[in-house]
C-alpha positions in Angstrom: -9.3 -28.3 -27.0 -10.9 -26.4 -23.6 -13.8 -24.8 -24.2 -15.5 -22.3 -21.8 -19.2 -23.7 -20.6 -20.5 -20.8 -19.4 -19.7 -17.1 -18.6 -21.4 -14.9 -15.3 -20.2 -11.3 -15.6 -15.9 -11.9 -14.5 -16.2 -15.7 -13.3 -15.7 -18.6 -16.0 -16.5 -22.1 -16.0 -15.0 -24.5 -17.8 -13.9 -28.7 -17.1 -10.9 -30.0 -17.6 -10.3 -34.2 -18.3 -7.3 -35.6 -16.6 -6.6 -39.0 -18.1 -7.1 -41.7 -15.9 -3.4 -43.7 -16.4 -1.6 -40.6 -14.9 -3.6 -40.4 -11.8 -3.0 -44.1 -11.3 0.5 -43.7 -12.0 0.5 -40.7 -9.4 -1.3 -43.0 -6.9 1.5 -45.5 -7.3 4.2 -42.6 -6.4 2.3 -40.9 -3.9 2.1 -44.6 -2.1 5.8 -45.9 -2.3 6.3 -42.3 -0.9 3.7 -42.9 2.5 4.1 -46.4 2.6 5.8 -46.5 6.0 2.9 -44.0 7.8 0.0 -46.8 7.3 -0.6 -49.2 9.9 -2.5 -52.6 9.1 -2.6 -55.8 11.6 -0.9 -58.6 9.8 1.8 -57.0 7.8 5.1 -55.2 8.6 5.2 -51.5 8.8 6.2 -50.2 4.9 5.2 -53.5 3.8 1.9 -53.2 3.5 0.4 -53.6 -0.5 -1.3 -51.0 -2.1 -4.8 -52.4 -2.3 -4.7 -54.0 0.9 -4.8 -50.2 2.2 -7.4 -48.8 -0.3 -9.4 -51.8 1.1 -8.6 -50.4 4.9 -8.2 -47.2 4.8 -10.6 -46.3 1.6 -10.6 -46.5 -2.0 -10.1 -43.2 -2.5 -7.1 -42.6 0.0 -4.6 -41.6 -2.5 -6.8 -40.3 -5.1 -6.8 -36.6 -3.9 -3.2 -36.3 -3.2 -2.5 -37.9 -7.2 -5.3 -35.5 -8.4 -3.8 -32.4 -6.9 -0.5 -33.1 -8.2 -1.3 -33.5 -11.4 -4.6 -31.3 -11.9 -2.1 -27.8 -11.8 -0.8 -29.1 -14.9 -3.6 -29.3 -17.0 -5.2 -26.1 -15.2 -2.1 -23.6 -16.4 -2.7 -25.3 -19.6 -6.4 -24.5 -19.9 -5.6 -21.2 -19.0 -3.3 -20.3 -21.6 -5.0 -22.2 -24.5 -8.6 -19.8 -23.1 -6.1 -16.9 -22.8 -7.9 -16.5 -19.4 -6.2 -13.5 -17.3 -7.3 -14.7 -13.8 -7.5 -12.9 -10.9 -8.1 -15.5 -7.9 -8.0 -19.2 -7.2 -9.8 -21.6 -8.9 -12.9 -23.6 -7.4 -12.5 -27.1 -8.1 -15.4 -29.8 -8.3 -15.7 -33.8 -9.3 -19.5 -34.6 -9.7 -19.6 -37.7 -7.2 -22.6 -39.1 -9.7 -20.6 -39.6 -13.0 -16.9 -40.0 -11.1 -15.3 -43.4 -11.8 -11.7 -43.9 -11.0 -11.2 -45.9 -13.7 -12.2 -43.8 -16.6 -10.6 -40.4 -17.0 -11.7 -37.6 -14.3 -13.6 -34.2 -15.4 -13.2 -31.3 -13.4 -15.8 -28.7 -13.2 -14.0 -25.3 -12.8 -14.8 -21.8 -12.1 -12.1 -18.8 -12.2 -12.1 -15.2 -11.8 -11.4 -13.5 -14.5 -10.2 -9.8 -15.0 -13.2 -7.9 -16.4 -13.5 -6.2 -19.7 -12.8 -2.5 -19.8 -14.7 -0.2 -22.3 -12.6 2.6 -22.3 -14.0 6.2 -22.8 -12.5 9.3 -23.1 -8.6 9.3 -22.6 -6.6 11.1 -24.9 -7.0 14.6 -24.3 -9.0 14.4 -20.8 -8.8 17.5 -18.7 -7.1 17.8 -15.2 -6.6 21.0 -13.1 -3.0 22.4 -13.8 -0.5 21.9 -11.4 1.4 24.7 -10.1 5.7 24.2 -10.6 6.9 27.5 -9.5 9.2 27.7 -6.4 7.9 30.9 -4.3 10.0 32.9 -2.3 7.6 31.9 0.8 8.7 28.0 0.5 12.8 29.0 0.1 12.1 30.7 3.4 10.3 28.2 5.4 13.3 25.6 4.3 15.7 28.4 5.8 13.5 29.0 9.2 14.1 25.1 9.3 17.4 25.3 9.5 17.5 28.4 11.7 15.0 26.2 14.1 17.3 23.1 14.0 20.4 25.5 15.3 18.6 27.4 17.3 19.3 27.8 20.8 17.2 26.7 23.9 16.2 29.5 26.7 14.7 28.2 30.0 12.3 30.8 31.2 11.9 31.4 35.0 10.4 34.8 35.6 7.1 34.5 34.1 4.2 32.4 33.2 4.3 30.2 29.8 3.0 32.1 27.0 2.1 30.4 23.2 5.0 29.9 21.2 6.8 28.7 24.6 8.1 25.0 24.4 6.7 23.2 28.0 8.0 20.1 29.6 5.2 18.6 31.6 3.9 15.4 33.4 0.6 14.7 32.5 -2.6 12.2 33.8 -5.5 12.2 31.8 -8.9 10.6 33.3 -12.7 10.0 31.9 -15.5 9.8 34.3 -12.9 9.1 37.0 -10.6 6.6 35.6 -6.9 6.6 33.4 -7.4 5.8 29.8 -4.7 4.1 27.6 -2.2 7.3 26.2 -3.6 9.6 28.7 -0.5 10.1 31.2 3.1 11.0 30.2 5.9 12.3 32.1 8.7 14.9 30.5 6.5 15.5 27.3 7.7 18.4 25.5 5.3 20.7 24.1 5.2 24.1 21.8 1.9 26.0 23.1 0.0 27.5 20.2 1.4 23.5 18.0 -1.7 22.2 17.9 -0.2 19.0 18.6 -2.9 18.0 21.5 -6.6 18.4 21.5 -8.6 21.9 21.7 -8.2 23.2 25.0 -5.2 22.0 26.2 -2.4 23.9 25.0 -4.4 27.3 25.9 -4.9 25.6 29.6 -1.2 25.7 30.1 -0.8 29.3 29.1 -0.8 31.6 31.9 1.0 28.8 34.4 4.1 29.0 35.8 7.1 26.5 36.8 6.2 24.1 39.5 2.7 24.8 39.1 0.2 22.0 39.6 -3.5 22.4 37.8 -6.1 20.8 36.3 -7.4 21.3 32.9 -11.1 20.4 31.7 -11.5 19.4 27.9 -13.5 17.6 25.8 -12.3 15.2 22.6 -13.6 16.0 19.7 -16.4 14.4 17.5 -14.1 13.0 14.8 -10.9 11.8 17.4 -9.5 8.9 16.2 -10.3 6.8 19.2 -13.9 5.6 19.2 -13.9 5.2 23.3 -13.1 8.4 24.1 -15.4 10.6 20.5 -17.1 13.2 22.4 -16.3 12.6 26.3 -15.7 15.1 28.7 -11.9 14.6 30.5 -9.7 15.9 33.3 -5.9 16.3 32.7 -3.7 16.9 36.2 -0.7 18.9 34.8 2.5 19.8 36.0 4.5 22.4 34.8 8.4 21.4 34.9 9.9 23.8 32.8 9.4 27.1 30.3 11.4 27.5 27.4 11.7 29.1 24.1 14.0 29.0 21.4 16.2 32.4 20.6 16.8 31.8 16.8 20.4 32.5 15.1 21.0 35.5 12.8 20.3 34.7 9.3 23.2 36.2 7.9 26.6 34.9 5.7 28.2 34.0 8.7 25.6 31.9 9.7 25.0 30.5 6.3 28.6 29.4 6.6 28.5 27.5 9.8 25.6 25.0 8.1 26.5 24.7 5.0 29.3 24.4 1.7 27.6 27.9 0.7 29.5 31.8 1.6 26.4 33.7 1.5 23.0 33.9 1.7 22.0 34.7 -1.8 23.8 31.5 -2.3 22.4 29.2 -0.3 18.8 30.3 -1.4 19.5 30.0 -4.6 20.7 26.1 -3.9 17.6 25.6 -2.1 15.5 26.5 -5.1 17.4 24.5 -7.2 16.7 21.6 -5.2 13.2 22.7 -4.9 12.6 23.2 -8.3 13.5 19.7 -9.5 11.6 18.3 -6.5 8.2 19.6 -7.5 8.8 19.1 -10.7 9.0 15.8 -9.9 6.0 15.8 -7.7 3.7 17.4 -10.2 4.9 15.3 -12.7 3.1 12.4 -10.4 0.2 14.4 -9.3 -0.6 15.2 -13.4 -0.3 11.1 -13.8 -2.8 10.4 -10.9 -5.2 13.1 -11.7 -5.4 11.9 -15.7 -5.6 8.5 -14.7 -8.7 9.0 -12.5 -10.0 10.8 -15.0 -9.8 8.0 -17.5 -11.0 5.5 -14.8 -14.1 7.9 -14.4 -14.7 7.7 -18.1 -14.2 4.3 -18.7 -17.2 0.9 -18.0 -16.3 -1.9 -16.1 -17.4 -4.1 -13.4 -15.2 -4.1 -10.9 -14.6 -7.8 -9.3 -14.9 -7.7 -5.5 -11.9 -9.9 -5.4 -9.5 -7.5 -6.9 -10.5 -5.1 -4.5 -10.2 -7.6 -1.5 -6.6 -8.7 -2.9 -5.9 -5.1 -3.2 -6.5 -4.2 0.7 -4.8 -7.0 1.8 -1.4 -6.2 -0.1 -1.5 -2.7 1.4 -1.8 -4.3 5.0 0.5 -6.3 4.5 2.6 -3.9 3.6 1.6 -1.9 6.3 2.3 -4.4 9.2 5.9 -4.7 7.6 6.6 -1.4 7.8 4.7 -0.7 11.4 7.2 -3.8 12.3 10.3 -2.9 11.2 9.0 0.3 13.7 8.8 -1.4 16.8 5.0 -1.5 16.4 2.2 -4.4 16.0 -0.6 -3.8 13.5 -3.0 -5.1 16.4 -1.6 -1.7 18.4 -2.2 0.4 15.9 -5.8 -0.5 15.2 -6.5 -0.3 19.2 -5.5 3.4 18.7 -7.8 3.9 15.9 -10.5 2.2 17.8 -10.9 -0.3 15.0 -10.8 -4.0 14.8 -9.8 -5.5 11.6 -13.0 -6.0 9.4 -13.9 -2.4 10.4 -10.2 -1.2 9.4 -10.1 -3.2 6.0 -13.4 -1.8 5.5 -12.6 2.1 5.7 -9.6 1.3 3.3 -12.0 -0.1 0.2 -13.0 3.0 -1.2 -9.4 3.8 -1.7 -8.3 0.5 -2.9 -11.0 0.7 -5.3 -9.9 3.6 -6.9 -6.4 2.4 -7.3 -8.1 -1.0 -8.9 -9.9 1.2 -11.4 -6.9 3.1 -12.1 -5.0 0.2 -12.7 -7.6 -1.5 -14.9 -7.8 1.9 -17.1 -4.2 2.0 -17.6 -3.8 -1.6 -19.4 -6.6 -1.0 -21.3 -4.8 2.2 -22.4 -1.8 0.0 -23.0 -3.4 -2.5 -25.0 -5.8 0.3 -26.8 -2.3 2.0 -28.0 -0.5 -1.0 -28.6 2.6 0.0 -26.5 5.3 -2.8 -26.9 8.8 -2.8 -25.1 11.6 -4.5 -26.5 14.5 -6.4 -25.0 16.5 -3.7 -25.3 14.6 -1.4 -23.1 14.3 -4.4 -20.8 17.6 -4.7 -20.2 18.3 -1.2 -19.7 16.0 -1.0 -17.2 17.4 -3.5 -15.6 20.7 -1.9 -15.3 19.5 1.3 -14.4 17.8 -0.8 -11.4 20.8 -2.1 -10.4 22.7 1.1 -10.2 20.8 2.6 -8.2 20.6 -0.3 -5.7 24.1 -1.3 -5.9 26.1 2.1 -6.1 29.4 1.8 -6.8 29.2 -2.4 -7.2 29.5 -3.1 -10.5 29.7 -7.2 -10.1 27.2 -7.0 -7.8 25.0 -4.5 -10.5 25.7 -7.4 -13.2 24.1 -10.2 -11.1 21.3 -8.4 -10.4 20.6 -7.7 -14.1 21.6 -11.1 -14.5 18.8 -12.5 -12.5 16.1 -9.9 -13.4 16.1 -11.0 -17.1 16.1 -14.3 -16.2 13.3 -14.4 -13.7 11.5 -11.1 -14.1 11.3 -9.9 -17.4 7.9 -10.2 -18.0 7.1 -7.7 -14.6 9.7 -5.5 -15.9 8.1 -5.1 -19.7 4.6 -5.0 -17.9 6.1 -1.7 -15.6 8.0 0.0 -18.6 4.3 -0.5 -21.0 2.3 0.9 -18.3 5.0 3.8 -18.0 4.4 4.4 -21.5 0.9 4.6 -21.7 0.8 7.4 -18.4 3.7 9.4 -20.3 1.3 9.4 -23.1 -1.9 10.1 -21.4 -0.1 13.2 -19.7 1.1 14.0 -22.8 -2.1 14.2 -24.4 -4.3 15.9 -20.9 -5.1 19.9 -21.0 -4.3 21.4 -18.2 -7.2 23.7 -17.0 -6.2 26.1 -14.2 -8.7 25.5 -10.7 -10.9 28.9 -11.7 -11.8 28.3 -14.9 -12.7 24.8 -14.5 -15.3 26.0 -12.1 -16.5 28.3 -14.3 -17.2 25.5 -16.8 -18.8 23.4 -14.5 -21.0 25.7 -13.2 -21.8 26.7 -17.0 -22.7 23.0 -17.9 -25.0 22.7 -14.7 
């Protein structure tokens, strides 16, 4: 039976003894396997014994190989006699003084572990409420969307561009006398009074009209993204190719008609708040969940292993670079525009990824403080409902899905529908406290 030697904080140490007669017997494999790679003057090529090349080549020369096929073996099975959750790769060591290969080999190994939680308060925390009505003011920016998409374009020729004018201009940027990367464009299209470029430029433009040719003087601010160019003064050479502005359609039944399944107005507002409505529902639904699970992760003791953290990060950049890919664009690009080489990128992303870490460590411990269990029922229906949704319509395709999932990812699937039980629960359990009077308690406590 494995015993742990020794605990520091979330890293254990413990040996494991891997009899002797299996690593020979994995020595013998691992040499009728590589047999024909070793060279020896005297003897044919795949010919050549076994200890004649321990004797050339080393005693040792197959030893690792046999040790690292069979060491995973009695690793997993440490591990699950310890009932060891661990959270990184395992540092392996042989002490050269005691090793013999013909006895049986200890291993001395250390693991991560994940830490132990101490919850705090969680049932009944309190979160700011979350607002779920569906103004008037948002039905009417999703219509002035609409209106905007159909509206139609007006070049302007007898006077200068004013804000609210869409531009089309060619632009060349320059620092101290010299182009910077992004700093020149040709036919960019522009609304004056957007926003969209940095203070000074959009007003610079007003007041010009077509065919003019001008300079503009600005400076980047303090927090631009780009580290070169924080702070420093730059000349932009503009020409002005075109004025235009947008001459928005009538919002009336006719129009309402021409974009949609609706006859009036009245009816297409009230589809839009429909739709609204079950979106932030949805949306504040996740927002309650976040907020109550930080507050638990506030509440709750732990030591938070740097490794999680660090595995954390790197599954969000990976993620990342997928999705920049499938975009057309390299991560390496994208941290050029930031101004950021890697370390310095992964490095603004650990506060963040330690907050998700801590939220995720708080939500098993609620899982296993609550004893939330999932049977294979509710396994296999979430399976299915999986597959619906990715296989619309496909119902043999839907069946081998499920078919798969319980057979290779049921475990992942109970751990996801456990956790979802514990956050419905913690929701349902948080008091909402509207934004006001939570202040005023604070401020009463200080």
């Amino acid at each position: 039976m494995t015993e742990i030697k020794k605990q520091e904080k979330n890293k254990v140490y413990f040996d494991v003894v891997v009899p002797a007669a299996e690593i020979k017997e994995a020595e013998t494999k691992i040499y009728k396997k590589n047999k024909n790679y070793f060279n020896v003057p005297g003897f044919r090529k795949g010919h050549v014994p076994k200890k004649i090349i321990e004797q050339f080549y080393g005693e040792g020369i197959f030893f690792e190989d046999a040790l690292n096929e069979i060491l995973p073996k009695y690793y997993e099975k440490a591990v699950e006699e310890l009932d060891l959750k661990v959270i990184d790769q395992p540092n392996v060591e042989i002490d050269e003084e005691t090793f013999d290969r013909n006895k049986d080999v200890t291993v001395q190994i250390d693991v991560d572990v994940r830490p132990e939680v101490t919850l705090g308060e969680y049932k009944g925390v309190e979160i700011e409420a979350v607002p779920t009505e569906v103004g008037e003011e948002l039905i009417d920016n999703e219509i002035d969307k609409q209106r905007h998409l159909n509206a139609r374009h007006i070049n302007i020729d007898d006077r200068a561009a004013e804000e609210g004018d869409k531009v089309n201009i060619d632009f060349k940027g320059e620092v101290d006398g010299e182009a910077f990367e992004g700093g020149s464009a040709e036919d960019q299209e522009l609304e004056l009074g957007s926003g969209s470029f940095i203070p000074g430029f959009e007003e610079g433009i007003v007041g010009h009209e077509v065919g003019d040719e001008f300079d503009i003087d600005v400076t980047f601010p303090e927090d631009y993204f780009s580290e070169d160019l924080k702070g420093k003064e730059a000349v932009f050479h503009i020409t002005l190719n075109s004025i235009g502005r947008e001459e928005l359609p009538e919002l009336d039944d006719e129009f309402i008609k021409d974009i949609s399944e609706f006859d009036t107005v009245e009816e297409y507002r009230e589809d839009i708040r429909t739709k609204k409505t079950e979106e932030v529902v949805n949306n504040a639904k996740n927002l309650r969940a976040n907020r109550v699970l930080e507050k638990v992760a506030e509440n709750m003791q732990v030591e938070l292993p740097p490794v999680m953290v660090d595995a954390a990060i790197e599954e969000q950049i990976r993620n990342m670079d997928y999705n920049m890919r499938s975009q057309g664009i390299q991560l390496e690009q994208y941290l050029g525009m930031l101004g950021q080489d890697l370390d310095e990128f992964k490095a603004s992303m650990r506060p963040d990824a330690e907050k998700e870490v801590l939220k995720s460590l708080a939500l098993e411990a609620v899982v296993a403080k609550e004893g939330f269990a999932v049977d294979d029922e509710e396994i296999e229906k979430e399976a299915r409902e999986m597959a619906k949704n990715y296989f619309k319509g496909d119902e043999d395709k839907q069946e081998e899905m499920v078919k798969t999932m319980l057979e290779t990812n049921t475990d992942a699937l109970r751990g996801d529908l456990e956790r979802r039980k514990a956050v419905d629960f913690l929701v349902e359990h948080a008091v909402e406290v509207e934004a006001e009077e939570k202040d005023e308690e604070e401020t009463t406590e200080a």
